[in-house]
C-alpha positions in Angstrom: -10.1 4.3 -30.2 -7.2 2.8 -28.1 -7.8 0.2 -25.5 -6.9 2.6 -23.2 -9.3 5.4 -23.7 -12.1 2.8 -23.3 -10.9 1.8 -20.1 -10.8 5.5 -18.8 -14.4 5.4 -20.3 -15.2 2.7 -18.0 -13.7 4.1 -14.7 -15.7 6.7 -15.0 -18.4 5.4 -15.4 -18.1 3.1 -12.8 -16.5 5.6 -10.4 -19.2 7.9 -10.7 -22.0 5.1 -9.5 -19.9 4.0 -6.7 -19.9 7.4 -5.1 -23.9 8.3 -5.9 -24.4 5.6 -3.7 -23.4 6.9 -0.7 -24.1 10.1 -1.4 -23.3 12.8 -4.0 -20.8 14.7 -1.0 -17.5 12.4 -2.5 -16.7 12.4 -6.0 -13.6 10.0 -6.4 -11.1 10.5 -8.9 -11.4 8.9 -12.5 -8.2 6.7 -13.4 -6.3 6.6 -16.7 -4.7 3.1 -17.0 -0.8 3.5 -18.0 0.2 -0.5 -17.5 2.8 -2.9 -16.1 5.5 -0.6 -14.6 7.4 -3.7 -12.8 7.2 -7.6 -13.2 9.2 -10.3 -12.3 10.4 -11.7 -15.4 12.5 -8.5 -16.0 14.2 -8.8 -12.9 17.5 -10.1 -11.5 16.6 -10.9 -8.0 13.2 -13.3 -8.9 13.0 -16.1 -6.2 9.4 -16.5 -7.4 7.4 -15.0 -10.3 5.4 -12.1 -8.0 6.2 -8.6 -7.0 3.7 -7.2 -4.3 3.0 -4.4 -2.6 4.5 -1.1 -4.2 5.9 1.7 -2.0 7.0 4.9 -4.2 8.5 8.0 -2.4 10.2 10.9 -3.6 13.9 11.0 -2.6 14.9 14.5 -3.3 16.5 16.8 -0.7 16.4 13.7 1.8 18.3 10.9 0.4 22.1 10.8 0.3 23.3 9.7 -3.2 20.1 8.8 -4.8 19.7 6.8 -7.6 17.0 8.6 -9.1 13.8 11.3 -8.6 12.0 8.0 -7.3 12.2 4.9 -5.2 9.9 2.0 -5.3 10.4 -0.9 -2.6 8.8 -4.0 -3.2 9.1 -7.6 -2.8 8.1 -11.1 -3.6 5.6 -12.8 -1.1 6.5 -16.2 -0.5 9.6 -18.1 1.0 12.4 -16.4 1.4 10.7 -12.8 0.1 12.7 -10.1 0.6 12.7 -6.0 0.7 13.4 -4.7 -3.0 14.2 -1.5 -4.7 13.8 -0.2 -8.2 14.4 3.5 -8.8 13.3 6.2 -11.5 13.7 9.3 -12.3 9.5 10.4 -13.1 6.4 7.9 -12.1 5.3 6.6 -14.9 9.5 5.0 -15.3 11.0 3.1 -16.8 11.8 1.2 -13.1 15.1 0.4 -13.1 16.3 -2.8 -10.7 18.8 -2.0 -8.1 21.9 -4.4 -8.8 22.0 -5.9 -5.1 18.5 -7.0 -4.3 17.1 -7.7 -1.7 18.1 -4.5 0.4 17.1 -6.4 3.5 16.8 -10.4 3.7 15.1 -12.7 5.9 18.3 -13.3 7.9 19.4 -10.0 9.6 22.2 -11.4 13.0 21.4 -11.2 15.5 18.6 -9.6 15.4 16.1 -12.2 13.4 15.9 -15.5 11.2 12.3 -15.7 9.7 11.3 -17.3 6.8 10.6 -14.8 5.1 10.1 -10.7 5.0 7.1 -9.0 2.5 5.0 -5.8 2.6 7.4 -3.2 2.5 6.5 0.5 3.4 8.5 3.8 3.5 8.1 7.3 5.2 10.8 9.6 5.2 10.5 10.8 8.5 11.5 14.9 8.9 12.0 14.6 12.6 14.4 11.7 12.1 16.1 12.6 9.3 15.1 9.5 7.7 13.7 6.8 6.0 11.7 4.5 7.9 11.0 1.1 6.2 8.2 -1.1 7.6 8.1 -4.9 6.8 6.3 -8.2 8.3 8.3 -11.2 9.1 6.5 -13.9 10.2 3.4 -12.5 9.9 2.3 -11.8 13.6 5.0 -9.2 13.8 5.8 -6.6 11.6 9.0 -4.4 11.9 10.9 -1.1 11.2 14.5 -0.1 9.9 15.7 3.2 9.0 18.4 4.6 6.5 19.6 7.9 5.1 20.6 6.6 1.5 17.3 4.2 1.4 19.9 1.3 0.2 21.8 0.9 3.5 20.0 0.4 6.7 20.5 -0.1 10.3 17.1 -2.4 12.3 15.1 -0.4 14.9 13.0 -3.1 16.2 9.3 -4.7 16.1 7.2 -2.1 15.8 3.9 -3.9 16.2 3.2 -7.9 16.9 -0.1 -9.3 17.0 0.7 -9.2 21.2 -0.8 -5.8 21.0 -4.3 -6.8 19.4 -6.2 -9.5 21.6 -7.4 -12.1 19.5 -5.4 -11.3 16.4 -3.1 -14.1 14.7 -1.6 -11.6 12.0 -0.6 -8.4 12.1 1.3 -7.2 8.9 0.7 -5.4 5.8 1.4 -2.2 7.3 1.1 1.0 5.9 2.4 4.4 8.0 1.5 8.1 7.1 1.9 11.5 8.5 -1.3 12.2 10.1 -1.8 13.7 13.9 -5.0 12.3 15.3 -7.3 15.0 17.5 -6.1 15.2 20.9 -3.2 12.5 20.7 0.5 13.7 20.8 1.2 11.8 17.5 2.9 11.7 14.2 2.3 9.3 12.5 -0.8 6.2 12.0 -0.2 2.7 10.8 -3.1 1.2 8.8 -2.2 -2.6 9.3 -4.0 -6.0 8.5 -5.0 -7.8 11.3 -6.2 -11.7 10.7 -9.4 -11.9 13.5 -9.9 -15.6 13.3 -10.2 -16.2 9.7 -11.3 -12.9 9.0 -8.8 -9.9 7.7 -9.7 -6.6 8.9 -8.1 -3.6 9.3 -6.5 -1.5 12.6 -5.1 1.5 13.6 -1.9 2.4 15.6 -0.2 5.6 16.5 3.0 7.3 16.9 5.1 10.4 17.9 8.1 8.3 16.5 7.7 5.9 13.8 9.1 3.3 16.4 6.9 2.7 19.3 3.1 2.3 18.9 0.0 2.4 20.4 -2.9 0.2 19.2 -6.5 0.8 19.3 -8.1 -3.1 19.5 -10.9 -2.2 17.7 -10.6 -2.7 13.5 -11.1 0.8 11.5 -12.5 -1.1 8.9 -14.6 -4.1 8.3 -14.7 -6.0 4.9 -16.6 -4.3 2.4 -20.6 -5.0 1.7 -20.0 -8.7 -0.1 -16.8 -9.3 0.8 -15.2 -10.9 3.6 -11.7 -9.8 3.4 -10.0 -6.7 3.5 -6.1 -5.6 3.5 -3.8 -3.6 1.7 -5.0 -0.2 3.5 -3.9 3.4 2.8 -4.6 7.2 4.3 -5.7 9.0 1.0 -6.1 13.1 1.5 -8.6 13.8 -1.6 -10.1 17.4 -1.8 -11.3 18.2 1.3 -12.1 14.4 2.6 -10.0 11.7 3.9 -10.4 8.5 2.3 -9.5 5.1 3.1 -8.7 2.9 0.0 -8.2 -0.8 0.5 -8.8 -4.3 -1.5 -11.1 -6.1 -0.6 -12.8 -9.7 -1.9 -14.9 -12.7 -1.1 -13.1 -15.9 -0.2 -15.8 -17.9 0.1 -16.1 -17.7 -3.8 -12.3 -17.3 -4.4 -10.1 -17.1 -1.8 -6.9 -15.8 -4.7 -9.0 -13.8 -7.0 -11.9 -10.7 -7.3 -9.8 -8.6 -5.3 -11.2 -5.0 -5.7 -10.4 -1.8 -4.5 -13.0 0.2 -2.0 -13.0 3.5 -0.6 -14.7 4.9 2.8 -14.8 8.3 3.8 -12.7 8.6 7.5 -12.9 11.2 9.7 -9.9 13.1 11.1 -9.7 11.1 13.9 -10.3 7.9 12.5 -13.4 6.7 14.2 -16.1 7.4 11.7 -16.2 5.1 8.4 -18.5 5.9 5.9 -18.5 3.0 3.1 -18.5 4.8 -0.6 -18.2 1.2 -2.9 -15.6 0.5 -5.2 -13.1 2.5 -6.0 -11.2 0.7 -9.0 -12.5 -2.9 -10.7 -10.3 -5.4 -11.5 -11.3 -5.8 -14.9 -10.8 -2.1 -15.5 -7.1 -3.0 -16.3 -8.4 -6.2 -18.7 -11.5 -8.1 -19.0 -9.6 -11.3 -18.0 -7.5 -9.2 -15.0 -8.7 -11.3 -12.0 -7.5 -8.7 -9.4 -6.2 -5.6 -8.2 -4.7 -5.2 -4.6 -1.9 -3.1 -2.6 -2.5 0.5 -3.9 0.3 2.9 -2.8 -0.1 6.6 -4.4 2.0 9.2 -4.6 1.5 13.0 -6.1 3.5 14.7 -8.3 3.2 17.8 -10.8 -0.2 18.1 -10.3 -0.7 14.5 -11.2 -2.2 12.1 -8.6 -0.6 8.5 -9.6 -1.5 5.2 -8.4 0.7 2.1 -8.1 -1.2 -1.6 -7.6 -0.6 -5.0 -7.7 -2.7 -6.7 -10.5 -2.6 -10.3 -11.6 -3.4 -13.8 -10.1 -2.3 -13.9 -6.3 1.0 -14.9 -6.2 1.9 -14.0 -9.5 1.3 -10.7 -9.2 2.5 -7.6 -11.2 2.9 -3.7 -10.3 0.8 -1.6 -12.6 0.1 2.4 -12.5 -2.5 4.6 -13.3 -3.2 8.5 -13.2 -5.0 11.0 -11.7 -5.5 14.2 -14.2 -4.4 17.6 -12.8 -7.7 19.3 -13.1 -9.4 16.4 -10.7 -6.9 17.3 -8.1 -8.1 21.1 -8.0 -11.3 21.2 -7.9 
């Protein structure tokens, strides 16, 4: 038996005791692990050895020219970071490196010098045309740029600052979906991590626009039962719930490893949280794996995949794993 199957083995099981806790009404999906689809060491453009925070879309019928079926946009997190792309042409790859990385650099006259940028995140927007790219740099302020090729792109602005959330010394790590909230005349949330005194958390803001946002001051979610830490958030439509899926560990033990991911059931307006444990252990991808963080997903073919960081912090590696088709239709 491959090393493989025995680690689906164990997702299930896992999985399956994570949701009876909260309550039989959630049954999350059961991952196969597929491996390392991008590291450092294979890359051109490596001012450190990490690659965080995965962002996959599909670029058919919007991108002009595109390089393949896929793009993934990622980046290095320390000094000078800086927004990446690899592209493919199906999920599971191979990921091939685009031959001018970074596609946007700490330096962009005359609109910013920062010492760095991180956290990418794209939406193609349909009402724009599109692709909006989302990025932090410095960490209090995190910002937008659009493009039609995804390659080349023209800077929109700060989209939200820590100004906008009293109390807040970090507001990055931003994540933006398609989602209308009850009542608001919106498009689009932002799932962002906001540092409240020592203490990550995260918060919403919303937008008919991608560009300007409103913030709510309260956080959306709090660190998970024994953790103290929480980031890396994303808007997951399963079934008929809505899930929130973020990483989440406990500092106080470690503040770079036993990252996790959690889930919590959300309503459609994004008020109501209902906690439903862990959604994927780190040492489902290795006994010796000391976390797993950033999960971006993205559907295709019946096939519901996820993209992660694993590895020590700051020398981190993108990994996948897979949904089956006959979890998605049920």
């Amino acid at each position: 038996m491959s090393w493989r199957v025995i680690l689906a083995g164990a997702v299930a099981g896992l999985l399956s005791g994570a949701a009876g806790q909260a309550g039989e009404a959630v049954t999350l999906p059961t991952w196969r692990y597929l491996g390392v689809v991008l590291q450092a060491s294979d890359l051109k453009y490596r001012p450190h050895d990490d690659v965080i925070f995965p962002s996959v879309i599909r670029t058919e019928g919007r991108l002009q020219r595109p390089l393949g079926r896929f793009y993934m946009y990622y980046a290095p997190h320390d000094i000078p970071g800086g927004i990446c792309l690899a592209h493919a042409d199906a999920p599971e790859g191979p990921w091939r490196e685009y031959t001018n990385n970074p596609v946007i650099r700490r330096d962009w006259p005359p609109h910013y010098q920062v010492s760095h940028v991180s956290g990418p995140d794209a939406l193609w927007s349909d009402a724009a045309g599109k692709l909006l790219l989302y990025f932090h740099g410095e960490n209090p302020v995190t910002r937008v740029a659009s493009s039609t090729d995804g390659i080349h792109f023209d800077y929109d602005g700060e989209a939200v600052t820590t100004q906008m959330f009293p109390g807040l010394s970090e507001a990055s790590y931003g994540r933006v979906f398609a989602h209308q909230l009850p009542g608001r005349d919106n498009r689009y949330v932002m799932l962002l991590m906001g540092n409240d005194h020592g203490t990550r958390r995260i918060y919403l803001a919303w937008s008919a626009d991608g560009r300007k946002w409103t913030p709510r001051a309260a956080p959306l979610l709090n660190p998970p039962a024994g953790t103290d830490q929480v980031a890396g958030a994303v808007l997951l439509p399963w079934r008929d719930k809505l899930l929130l899926v973020a990483h989440a560990n406990n500092s106080r033990v470690d503040f770079n490893t036993g990252f996790d991911l959690y889930a919590a059931e959300v309503d459609p307006g994004l008020e109501q949280v209902t906690p439903l444990g862990k959604f994927f252990d780190h040492r489902l991808v290795s006994p010796t794996n000391p976390a797993v963080m950033s999960p971006c997903f993205l559907e295709d073919r019946g096939r519901l995949y996820m993209y992660f960081n694993i590895g020590a912090r700051l020398h981190n590696r993108i990994a996948l794993a897979v949904a089956e088709p006959e979890q998605l239709s049920r």
